[in-house]
N, C-alpha and C positions, 0 to 999 in steps of 0.2 A: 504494500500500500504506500501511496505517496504521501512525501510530510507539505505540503505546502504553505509556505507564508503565510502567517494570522492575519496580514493585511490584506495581500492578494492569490487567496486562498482560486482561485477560479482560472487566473490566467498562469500561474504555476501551475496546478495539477493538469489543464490541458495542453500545456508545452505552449505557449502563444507569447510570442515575442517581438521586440521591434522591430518594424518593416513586415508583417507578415498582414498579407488581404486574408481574409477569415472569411469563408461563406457558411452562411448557419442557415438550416434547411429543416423541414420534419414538419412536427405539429406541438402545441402541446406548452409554448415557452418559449419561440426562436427570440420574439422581442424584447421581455426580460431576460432572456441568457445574454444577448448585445448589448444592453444597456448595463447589465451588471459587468461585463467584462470592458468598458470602455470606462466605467467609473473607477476602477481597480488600474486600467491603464493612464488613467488621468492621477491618480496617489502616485505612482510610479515614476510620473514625469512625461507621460507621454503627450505628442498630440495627434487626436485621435476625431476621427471622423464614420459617423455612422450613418446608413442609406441602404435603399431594396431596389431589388430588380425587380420587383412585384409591387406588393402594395403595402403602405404602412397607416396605421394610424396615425394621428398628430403628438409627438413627443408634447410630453411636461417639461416644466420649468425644473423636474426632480432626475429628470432622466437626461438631458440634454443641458448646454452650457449656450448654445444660441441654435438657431433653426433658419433654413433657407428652402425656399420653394423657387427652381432656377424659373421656372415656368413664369412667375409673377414677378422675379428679378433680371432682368435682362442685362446687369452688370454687377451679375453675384461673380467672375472669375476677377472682378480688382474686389469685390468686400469680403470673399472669403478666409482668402490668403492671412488677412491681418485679424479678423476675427479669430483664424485659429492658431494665430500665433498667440493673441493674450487672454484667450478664452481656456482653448485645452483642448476641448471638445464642442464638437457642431456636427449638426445633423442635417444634411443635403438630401432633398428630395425631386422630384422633377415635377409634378402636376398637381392641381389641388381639383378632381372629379368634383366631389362633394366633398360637404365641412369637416366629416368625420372622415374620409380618406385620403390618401395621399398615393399618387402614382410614383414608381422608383424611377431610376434613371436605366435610359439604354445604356448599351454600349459607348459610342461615341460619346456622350454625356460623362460615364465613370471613366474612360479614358481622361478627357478634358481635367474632368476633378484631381486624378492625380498627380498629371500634368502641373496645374497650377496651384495645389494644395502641399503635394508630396506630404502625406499624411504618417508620421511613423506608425501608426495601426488604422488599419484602416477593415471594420467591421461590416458586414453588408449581408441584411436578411435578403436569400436567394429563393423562398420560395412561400405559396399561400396556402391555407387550409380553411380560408371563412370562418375562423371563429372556432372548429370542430377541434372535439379535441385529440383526434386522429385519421390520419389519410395515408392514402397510397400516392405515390406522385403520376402524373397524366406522362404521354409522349414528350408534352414541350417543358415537362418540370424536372427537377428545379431549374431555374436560370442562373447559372453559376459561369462569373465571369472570367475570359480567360486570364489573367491576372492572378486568379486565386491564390496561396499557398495552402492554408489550411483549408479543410473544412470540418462541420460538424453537424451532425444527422440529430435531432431535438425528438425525444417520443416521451408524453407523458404520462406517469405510472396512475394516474387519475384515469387515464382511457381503458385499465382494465376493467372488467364486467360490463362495459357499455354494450347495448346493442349495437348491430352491425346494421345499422339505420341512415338513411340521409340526414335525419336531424343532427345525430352527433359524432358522425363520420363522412368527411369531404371524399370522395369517389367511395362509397363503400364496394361499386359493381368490381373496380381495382383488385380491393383488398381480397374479396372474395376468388377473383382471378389467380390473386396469387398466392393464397393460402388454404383454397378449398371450405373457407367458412363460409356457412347458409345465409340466411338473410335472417336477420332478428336474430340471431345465434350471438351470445356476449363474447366479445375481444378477451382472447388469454394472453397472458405473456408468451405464451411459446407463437400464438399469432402476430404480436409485436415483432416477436424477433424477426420472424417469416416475411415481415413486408420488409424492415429494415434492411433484414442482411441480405433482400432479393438481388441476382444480380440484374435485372431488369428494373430496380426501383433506383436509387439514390446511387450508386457506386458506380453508374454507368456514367455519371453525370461530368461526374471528375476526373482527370487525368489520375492514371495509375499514380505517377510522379507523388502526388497529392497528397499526403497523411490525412485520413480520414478517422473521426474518432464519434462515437455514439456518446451520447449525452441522456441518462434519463433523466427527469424530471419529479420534481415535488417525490422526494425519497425524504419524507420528514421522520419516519416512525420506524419499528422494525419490521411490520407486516410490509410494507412498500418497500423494502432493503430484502425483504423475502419475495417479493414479487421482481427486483430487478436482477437478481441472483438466479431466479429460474431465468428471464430473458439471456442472460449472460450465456448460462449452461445451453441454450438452446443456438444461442449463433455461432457459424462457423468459426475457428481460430483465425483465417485467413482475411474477414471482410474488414476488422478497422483493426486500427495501428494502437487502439485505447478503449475501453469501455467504462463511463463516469455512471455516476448518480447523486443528486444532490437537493437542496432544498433552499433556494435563494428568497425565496416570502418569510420565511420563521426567523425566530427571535436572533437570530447567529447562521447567518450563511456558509454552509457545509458542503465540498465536495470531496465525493474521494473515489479513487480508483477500483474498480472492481475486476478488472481483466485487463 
């Protein structure tokens, strides 16, 4: 088990270091896993810029240190530069749809950003789920930029016992496809594992090159540390280079290595 930093207990255990593009993917937590790893990178020294290729909500004044929408700024490449030189952290996004969403940036757009940012971490949620709190990813998911170094696959241990329902599963027809579960039949952990470690789900997405590491979620208690210990036991040795579990909402933010 890993001893990581009491300060930055999260970007030590996952190996995530300066200069690294970080794509975080899954279901379950990608947004609070970015925002806890750029506030731990910002204690650090770092600066640090967060963005989607997909779609984000609108950050808080808790999670973020300033915010840009390139879409509504058309000379955010001279205001970002200096905001995130004495901010720390900024969060760049491309379109405002509606009040409650935010569209991520293309390609050419995160080019451009790090071009004139040069962000030393630079965090970028690469894929959507609606809300659900587990999914299979489609043909065109995730959007993971070529820039990446890291990535990390997000599944939360809250999605066990769920039905296998459109209400609280994004493609459930997917998951089904690739684990043989019915429909209304409740998500186990070893079904977790089976979408995760598909190689037609999230690993195809990345360059081999790519350290890939799973991330569970909301592991507060010991029944959900027994529920992430089956998923462990269930995925191959070969799909990620790390498998975590951890619980970033409770009193003292915990992660720790489990494979």
């Amino acid at each position: 088990m890993s001893r990581p930093s009491p300060e930055t207990p999260f970007l030590d255990t996952l190996g995530i270091r300066r200069g690294d593009a970080v794509a975080i993917v899954g279901s379950g937590g990608k947004a609070t896993l970015m925002y806890r790893l750029a506030g731990e990178a910002v204690d650090r020294g770092y600066a640090v810029i967060t963005t989607s290729t997909t779609h984000l909500h609108p950050p808080t004044s808790k999670q973020t240190r300033g915010f840009y929408v390139t879409g509504e700024t058309p000379d955010w490449p001279a205001l970002v530069p200096p905001a995130l030189k004495t901010r720390r952290h900024v969060t760049v996004l491309g379109a405002r749809p509606r009040p409650d969403k935010l569209k991520g940036l293309d390609a050419e757009e995160l080019e451009q950003l790090r071009e004139v940012c040069a962000p030393e971490l630079l965090l970028i949620k690469a894929d959507g789920a609606r809300a659900r709190l587990f999914k299979a990813p489609g043909n065109h998911e995730p959007v993971v930029p070529a820039e990446t170094t890291r990535g990390v696959v997000v599944a939360s241990l809250k999605s066990v016992g769920i039905p296998l329902d459109e209400r609280q599963v994004h493609r459930p027809e997917l998951v089904a496809k690739l684990t043989g579960l019915g429909p209304d039949t409740p998500v186990t952990p070893e079904v977790i594992a089976g979408v995760v470690s598909h190689p037609d789900a999230y690993r195809r997405a990345f360059p081999d090159s790519v350290p890939l590491s799973l991330y569970l979620s909301c592991a507060g208690d010991e029944e959900s540390l027994d529920l992430a210990r089956r998923i462990v036991a269930a995925v191959p040795d070969s799909v990620f280079d790390g498998i975590y579990c951890g619980d970033i909402k409770g009193p003292k933010a915990v992660v720790l290595q489990l494979a």
